[in-house]
PASEBA-1860 file (N, C-alpha, C; in nm, 3 decimals):
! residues 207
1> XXXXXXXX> 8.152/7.645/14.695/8.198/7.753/14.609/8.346/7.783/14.626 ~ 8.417/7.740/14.781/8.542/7.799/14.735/8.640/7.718/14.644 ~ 8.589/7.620/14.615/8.683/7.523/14.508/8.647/7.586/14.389 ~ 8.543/7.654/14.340/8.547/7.700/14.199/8.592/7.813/14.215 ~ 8.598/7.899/14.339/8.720/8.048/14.365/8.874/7.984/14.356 ~ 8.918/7.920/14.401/9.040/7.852/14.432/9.081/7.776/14.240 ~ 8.946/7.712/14.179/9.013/7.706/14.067/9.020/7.812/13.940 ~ 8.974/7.929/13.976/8.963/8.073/13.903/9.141/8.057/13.922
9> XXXXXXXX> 9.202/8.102/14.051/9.294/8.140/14.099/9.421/8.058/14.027 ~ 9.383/7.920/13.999/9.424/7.832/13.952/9.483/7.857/13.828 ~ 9.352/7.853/13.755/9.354/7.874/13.583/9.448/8.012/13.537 ~ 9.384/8.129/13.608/9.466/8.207/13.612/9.633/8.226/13.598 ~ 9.692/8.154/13.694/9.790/8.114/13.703/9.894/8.015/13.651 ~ 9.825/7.887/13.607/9.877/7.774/13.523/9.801/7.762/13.383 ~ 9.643/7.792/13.375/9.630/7.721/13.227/9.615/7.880/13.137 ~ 9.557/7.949/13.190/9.634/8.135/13.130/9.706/8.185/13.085
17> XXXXXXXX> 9.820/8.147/13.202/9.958/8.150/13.141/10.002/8.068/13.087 ~ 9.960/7.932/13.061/10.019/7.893/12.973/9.978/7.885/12.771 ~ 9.864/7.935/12.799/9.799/8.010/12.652/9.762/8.124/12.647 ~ 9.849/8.206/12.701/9.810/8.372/12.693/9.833/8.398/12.573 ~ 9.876/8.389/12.493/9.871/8.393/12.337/9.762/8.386/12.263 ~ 9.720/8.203/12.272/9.561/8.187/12.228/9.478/8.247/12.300 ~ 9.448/8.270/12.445/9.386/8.390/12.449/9.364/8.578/12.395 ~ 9.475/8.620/12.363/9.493/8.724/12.299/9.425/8.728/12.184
25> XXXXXXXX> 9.423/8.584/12.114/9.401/8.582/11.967/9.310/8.565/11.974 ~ 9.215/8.537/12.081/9.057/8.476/12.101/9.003/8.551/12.130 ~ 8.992/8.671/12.195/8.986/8.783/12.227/8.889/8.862/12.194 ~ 8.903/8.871/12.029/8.807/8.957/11.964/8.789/8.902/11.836 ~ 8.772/8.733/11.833/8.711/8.659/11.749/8.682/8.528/11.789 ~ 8.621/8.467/11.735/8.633/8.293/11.711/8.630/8.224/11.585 ~ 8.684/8.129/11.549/8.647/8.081/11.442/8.659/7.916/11.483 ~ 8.537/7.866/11.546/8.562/7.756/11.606/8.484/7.640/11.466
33> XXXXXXXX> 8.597/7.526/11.460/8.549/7.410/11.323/8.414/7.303/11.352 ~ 8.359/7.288/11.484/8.289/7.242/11.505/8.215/7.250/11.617 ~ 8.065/7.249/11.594/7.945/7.261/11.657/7.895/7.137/11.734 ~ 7.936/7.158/11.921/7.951/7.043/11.955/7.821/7.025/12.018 ~ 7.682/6.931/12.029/7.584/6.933/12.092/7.617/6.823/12.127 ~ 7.608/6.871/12.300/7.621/6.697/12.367/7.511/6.743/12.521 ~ 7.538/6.644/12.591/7.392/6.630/12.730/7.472/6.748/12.825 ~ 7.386/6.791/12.863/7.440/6.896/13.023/7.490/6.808/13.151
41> XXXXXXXX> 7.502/6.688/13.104/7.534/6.559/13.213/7.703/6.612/13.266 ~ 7.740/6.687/13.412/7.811/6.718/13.487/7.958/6.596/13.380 ~ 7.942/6.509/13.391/8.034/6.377/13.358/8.102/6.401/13.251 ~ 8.002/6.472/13.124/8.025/6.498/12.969/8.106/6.639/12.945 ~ 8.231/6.626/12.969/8.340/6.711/12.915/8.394/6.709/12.819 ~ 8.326/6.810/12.702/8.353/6.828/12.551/8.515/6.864/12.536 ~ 8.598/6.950/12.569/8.695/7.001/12.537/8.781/6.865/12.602 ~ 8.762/6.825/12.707/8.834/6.711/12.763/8.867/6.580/12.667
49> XXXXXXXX> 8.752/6.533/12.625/8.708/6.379/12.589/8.742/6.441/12.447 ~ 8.775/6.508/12.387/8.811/6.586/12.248/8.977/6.637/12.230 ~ 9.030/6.679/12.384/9.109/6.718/12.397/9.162/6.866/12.262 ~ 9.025/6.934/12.235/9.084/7.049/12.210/9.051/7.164/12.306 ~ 9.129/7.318/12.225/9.145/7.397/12.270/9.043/7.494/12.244 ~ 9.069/7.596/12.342/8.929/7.687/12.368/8.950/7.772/12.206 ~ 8.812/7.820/12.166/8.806/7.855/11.995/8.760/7.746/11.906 ~ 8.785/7.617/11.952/8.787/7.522/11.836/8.615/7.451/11.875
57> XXXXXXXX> 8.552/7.442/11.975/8.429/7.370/11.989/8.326/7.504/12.012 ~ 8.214/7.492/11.925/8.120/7.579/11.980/8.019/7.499/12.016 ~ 8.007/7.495/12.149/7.914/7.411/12.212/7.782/7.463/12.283 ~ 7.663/7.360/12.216/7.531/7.347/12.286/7.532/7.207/12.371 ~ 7.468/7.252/12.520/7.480/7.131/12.623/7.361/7.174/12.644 ~ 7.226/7.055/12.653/7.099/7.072/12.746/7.078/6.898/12.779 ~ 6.983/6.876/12.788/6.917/6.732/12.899/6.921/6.656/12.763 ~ 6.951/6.549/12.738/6.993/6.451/12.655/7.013/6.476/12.501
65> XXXXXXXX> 7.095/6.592/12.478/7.137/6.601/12.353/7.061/6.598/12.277 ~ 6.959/6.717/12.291/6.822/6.722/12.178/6.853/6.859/12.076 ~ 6.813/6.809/11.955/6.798/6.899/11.836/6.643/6.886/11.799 ~ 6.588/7.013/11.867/6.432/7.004/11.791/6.432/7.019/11.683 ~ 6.315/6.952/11.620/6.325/6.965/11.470/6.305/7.179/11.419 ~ 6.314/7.153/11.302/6.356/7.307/11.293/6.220/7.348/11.271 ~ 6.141/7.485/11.305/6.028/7.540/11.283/6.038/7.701/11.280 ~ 5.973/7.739/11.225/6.008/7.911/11.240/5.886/7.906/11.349
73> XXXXXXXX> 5.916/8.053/11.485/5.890/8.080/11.537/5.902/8.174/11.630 ~ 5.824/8.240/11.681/5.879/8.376/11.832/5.877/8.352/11.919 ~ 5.913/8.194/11.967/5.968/8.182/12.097/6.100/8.180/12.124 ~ 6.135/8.157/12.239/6.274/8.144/12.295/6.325/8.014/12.252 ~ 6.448/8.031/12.176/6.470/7.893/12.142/6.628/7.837/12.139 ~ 6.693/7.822/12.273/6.848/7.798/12.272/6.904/7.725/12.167 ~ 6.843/7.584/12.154/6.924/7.533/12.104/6.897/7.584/11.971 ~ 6.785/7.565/11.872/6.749/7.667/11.722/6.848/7.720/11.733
81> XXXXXXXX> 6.838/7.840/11.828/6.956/7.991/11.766/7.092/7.918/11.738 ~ 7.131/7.846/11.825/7.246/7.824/11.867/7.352/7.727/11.736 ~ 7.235/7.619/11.664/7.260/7.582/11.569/7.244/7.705/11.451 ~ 7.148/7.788/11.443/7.157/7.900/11.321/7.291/7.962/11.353 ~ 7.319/8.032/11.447/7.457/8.090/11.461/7.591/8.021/11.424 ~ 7.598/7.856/11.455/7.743/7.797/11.433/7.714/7.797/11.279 ~ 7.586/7.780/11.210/7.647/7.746/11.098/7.620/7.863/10.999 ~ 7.503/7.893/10.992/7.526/8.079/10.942/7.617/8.209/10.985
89> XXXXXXXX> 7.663/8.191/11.048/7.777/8.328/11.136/7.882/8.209/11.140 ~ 7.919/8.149/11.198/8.039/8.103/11.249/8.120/8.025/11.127 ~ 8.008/7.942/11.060/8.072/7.856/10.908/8.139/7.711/10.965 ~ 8.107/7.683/11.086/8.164/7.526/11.106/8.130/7.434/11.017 ~ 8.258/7.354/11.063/8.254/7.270/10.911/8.206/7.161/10.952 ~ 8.183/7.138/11.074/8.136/6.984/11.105/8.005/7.032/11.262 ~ 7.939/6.918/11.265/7.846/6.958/11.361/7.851/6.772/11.416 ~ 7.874/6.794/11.534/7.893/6.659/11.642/7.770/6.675/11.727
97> XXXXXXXX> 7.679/6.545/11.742/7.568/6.528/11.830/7.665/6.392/11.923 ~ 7.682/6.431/12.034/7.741/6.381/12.126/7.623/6.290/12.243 ~ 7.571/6.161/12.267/7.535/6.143/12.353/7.634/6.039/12.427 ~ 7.597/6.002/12.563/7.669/5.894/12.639/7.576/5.831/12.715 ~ 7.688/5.706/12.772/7.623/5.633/12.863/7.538/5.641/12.988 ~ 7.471/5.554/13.018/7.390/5.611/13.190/7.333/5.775/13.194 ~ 7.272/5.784/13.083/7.187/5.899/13.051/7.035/5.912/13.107 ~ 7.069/6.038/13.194/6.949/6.058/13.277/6.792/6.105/13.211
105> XXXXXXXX> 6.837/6.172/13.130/6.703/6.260/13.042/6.708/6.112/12.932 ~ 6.812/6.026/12.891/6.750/5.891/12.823/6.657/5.799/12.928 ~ 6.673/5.782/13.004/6.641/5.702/13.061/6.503/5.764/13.136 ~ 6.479/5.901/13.120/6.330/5.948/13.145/6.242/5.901/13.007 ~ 6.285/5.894/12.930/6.228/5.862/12.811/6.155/5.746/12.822 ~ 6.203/5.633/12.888/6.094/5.564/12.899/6.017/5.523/13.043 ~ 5.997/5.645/13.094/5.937/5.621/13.231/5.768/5.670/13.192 ~ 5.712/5.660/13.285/5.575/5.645/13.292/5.533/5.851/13.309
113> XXXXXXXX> 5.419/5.877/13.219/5.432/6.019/13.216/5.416/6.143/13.407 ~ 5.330/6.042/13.462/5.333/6.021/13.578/5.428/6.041/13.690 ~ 5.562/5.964/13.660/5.678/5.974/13.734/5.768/6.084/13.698 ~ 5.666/6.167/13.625/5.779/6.309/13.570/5.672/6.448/13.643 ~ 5.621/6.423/13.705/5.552/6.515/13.722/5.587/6.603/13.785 ~ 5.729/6.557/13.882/5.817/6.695/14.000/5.906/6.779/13.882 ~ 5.930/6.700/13.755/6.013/6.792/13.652/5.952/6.813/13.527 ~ 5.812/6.883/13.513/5.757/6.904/13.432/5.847/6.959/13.308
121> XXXXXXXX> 5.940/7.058/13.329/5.989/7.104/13.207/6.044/7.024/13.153 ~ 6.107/6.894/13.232/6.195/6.807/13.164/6.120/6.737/13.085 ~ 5.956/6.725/13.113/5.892/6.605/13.063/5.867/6.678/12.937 ~ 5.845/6.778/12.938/5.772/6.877/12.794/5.917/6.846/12.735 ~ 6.042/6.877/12.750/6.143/6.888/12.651/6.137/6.738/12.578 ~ 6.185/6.644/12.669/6.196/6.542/12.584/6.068/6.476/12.539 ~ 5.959/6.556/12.518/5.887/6.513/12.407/5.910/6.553/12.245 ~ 5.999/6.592/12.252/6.084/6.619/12.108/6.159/6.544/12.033
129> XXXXXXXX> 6.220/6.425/12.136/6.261/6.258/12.093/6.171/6.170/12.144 ~ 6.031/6.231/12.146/5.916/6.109/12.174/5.900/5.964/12.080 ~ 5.944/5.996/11.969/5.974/5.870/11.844/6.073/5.767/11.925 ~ 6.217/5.844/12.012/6.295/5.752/12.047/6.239/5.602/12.144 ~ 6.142/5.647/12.182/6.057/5.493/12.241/6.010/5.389/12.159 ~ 5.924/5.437/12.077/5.878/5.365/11.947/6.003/5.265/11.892 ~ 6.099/5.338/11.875/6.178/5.308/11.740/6.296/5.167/11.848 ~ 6.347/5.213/11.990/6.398/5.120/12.070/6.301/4.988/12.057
137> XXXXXXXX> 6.159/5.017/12.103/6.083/4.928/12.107/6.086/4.794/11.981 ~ 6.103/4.879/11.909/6.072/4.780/11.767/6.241/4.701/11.726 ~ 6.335/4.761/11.846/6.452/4.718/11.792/6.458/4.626/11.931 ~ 6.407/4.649/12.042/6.466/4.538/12.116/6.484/4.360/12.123 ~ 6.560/4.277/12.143/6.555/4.186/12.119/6.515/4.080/12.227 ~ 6.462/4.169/12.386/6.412/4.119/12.513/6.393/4.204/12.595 ~ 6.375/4.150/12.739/6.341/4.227/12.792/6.426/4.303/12.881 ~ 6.566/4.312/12.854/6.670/4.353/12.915/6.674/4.483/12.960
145> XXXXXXXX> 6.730/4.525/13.098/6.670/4.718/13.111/6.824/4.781/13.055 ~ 6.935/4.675/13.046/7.065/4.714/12.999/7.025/4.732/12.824 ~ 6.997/4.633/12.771/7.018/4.687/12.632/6.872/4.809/12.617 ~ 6.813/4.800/12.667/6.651/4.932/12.674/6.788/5.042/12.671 ~ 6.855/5.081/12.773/6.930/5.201/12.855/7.052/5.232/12.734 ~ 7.092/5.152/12.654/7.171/5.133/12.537/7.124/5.171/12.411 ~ 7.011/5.137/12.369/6.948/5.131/12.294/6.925/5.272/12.245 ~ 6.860/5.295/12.355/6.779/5.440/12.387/6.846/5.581/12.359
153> XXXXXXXX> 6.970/5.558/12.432/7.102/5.589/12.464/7.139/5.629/12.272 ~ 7.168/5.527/12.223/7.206/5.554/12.035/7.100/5.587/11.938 ~ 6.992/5.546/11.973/6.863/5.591/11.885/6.847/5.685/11.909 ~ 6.896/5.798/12.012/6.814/5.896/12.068/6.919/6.018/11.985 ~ 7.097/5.951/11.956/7.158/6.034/11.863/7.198/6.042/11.767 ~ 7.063/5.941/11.694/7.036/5.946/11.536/6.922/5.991/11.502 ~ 6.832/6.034/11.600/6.709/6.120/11.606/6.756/6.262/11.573 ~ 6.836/6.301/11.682/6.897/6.449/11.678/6.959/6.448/11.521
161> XXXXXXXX> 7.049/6.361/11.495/7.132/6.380/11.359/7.048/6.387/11.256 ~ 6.930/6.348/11.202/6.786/6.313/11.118/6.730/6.502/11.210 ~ 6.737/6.499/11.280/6.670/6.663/11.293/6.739/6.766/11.224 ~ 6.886/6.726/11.246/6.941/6.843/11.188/6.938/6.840/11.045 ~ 6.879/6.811/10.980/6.837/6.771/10.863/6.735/6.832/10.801 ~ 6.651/6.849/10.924/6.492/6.986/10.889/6.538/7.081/10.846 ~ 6.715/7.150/10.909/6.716/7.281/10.903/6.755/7.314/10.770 ~ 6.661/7.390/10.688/6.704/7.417/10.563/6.870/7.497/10.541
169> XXXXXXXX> 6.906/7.537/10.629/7.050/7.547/10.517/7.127/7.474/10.637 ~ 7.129/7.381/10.728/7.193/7.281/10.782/7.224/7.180/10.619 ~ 7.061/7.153/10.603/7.055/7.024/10.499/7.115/7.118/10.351 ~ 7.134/7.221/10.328/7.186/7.270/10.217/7.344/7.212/10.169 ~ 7.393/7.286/10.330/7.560/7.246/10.319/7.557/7.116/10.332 ~ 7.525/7.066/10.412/7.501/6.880/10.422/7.521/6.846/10.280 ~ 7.432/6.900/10.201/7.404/6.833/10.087/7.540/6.865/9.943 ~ 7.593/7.003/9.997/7.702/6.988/9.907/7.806/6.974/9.916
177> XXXXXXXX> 7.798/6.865/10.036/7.942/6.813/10.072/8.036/6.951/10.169 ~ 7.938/7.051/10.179/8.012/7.199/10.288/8.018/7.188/10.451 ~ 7.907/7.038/10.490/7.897/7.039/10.620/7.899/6.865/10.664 ~ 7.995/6.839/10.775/7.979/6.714/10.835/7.870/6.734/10.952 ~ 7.802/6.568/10.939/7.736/6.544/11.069/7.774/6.406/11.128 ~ 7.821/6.387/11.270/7.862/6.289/11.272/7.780/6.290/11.406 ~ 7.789/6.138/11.483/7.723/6.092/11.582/7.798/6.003/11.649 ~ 7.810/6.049/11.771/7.916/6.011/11.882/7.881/5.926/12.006
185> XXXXXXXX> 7.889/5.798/12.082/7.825/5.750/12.158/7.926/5.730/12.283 ~ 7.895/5.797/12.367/8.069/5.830/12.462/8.053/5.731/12.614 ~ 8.077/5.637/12.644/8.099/5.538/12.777/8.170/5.621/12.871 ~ 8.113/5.615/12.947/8.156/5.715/13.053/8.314/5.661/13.124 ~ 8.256/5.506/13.209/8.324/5.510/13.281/8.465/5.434/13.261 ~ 8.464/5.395/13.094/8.560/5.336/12.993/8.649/5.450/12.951 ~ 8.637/5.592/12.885/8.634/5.668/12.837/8.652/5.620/12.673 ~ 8.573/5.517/12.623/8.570/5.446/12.495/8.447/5.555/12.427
193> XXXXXXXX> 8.478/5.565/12.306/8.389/5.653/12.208/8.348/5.576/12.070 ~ 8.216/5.585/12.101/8.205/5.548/11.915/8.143/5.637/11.790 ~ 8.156/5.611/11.689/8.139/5.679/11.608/8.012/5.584/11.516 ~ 7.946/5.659/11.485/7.807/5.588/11.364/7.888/5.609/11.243 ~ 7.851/5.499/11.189/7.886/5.476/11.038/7.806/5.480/10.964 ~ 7.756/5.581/10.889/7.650/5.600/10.824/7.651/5.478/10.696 ~ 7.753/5.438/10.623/7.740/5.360/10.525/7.708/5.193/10.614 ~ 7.767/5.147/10.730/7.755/5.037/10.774/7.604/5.021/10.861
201> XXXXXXX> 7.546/5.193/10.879/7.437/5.154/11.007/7.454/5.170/11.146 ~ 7.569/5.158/11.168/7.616/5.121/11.335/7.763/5.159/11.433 ~ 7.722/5.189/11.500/7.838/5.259/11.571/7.951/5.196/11.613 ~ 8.137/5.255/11.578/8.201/5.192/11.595/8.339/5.269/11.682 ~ 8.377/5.157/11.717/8.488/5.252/11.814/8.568/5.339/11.715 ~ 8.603/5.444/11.815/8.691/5.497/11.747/8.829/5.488/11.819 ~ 8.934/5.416/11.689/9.078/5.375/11.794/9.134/5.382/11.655
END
């Protein structure tokens, strides 16, 4: 803990002062352009790997970049609200499903139901990209655990992008050209990014 006291003290001092302005102006609004859902993976730094500034990303982070499909209901529901808020209250114009490489909650996806049993909640969540097994399966071309971990890895954030699609006024603006959805596949230890091309099918660097 004293390195995250020591970098309070830090920020304070160098990255504070050096946007005390945009803070002032942030203050007692936001108007951030895009709705960033990416993994809670420690590694996956949205404002970093984006290089914007605080105001501009409104971000949802949980265990492999899941968008449940949309349902009305009275439970507790982070990520739901979280997408109703960026795009009903906030008006972002674009919504980014961010996954990456060497993904831990991907790579539970295809383990045995068995070997999840010390992280039950984890196992209940990602039964919400339970399709993402199926759909790798039918695409693999052997028996490789690298392209499985790859595979898994990009199918799993064109699942989420196809969810956000349930949400009736997600798919409204979608549909009149008022809202982007794009899909991001981020290499960790490259810091290489790709982008899905919806007209080509397939993900491509972005350079």
């Amino acid at each position: 803990m004293e390195k995250l006291f020591k970098g309070v003290l830090e920020f304070q001092r160098e990255d504070f002062e050096g946007h005390r302005e945009l803070f002032k102006e942030l203050g007692r609004r936001q108007k951030p352009h895009t709705l960033f859902i990416g993994c809670a993976d420690s590694r996956v730094v949205p404002n970093l790997i984006t290089r914007t500034h605080p105001g501009e990303l409104f971000t949802v982070r949980n265990i492999a970049n899941i968008v449940p499909p949309y349902r009305v209901t009275d439970e507790f529901v982070a990520t739901t609200s979280s997408v109703e808020y960026a795009v009903q209250v906030l008006n972002v114009d674009s919504i980014l499903v961010c996954g990456h490489s060497n993904c831990g909650g991907c790579a539970a996806m295809n383990m045995s139901h068995d070997s999840l049993d010390h992280i039950p909640h984890v196992r209940k969540w990602l039964e919400v990209s339970k399709e993402v097994k199926g759909r790798v399966n039918r695409l693999m071309t052997g028996d490789s655990p690298e392209e499985r971990e790859w595979l898994t890895e990009q199918v799993n954030i064109l699942v989420q992008m196809k969810n956000l699609l349930t949400y009736p006024y997600v798919k409204e603006k979608y549909d009149r050209g008022e809202l982007n959805i794009y899909g991001w596949y981020y290499i960790i230890e490259t810091g290489e990014i790709y982008n899905f091309n919806d007209e080509k099918a397939a993900f491509e660097l972005v350079s």
